[in-house]
Residue, then its C-alpha position, 0 to 999 in steps of 0.5 A: x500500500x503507497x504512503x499517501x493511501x496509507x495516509x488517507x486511511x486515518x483522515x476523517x473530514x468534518x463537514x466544515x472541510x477540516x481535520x479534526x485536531x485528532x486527526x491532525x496529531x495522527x497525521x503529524x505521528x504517521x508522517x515520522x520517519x520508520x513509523x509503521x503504523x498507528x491504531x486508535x482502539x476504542x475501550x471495546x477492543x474495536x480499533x476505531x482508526x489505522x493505516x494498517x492492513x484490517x487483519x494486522x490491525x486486528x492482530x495488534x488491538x486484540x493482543x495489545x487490548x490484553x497486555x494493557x488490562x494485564x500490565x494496569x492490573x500489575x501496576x494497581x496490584x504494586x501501589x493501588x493508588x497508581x495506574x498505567x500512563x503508558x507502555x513499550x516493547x522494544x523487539x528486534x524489528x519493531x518498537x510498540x508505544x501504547x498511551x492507553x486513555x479512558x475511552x480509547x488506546x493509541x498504539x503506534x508501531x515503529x522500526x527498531x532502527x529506521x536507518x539501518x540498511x534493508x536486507 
């Protein structure tokens, strides 16, 4: 999938012609260089936004869902007066950031090493 196509996907117009200020930020992320990828996910599980393909974006809402109800649950079993701000997994091939809301979780899908030379 071209960029721009890619691109487009998280875009949703308002019917005044402009972004909304969610949009905004989401293009401002996707537009850094080595990012794969970003999904907005609804407190449902249901990813709400993404420049992905449909089945890796069900992938990573599903399995990214779980590992944050489990990592919340450690950090409040630690210090019940804390909770989860945000969560990172560094692999050989990526880096997942995930900023977990109220009503919504962004995660965003990066190269590990976006310079290094493709094999």
């Amino acid at each position: 999938m071209d960029r721009r196509r890619q691109q487009n996907l998280l875009v949703q117009v308002g019917k005044d012609g402009k972004l909304n200020q969610v949009d905004e930020i989401l293009m401002r992320i996707q537009k850094t260089k080595g990012i794969v990828g970003v999904i907005v996910v609804s407190d449902e599980g249901i990813p709400v936004r993404t420049n992905m393909d449909n089945a890796t974006t069900v992938q990573y809402a599903s399995q990214i869902q779980q590992l944050i109800t489990q990592s919340r649950s450690v950090v409040r079993d630690l210090d019940p007066t804390n909770d989860l701000s945000f969560l990172r997994i560094r692999s050989k091939k990526h880096e997942i950031m995930v900023s977990p809301e109220n009503d919504h979780l962004v995660i965003v899908v990066q190269e590990t090493n976006p310079d290094a030379p493709k094999k």
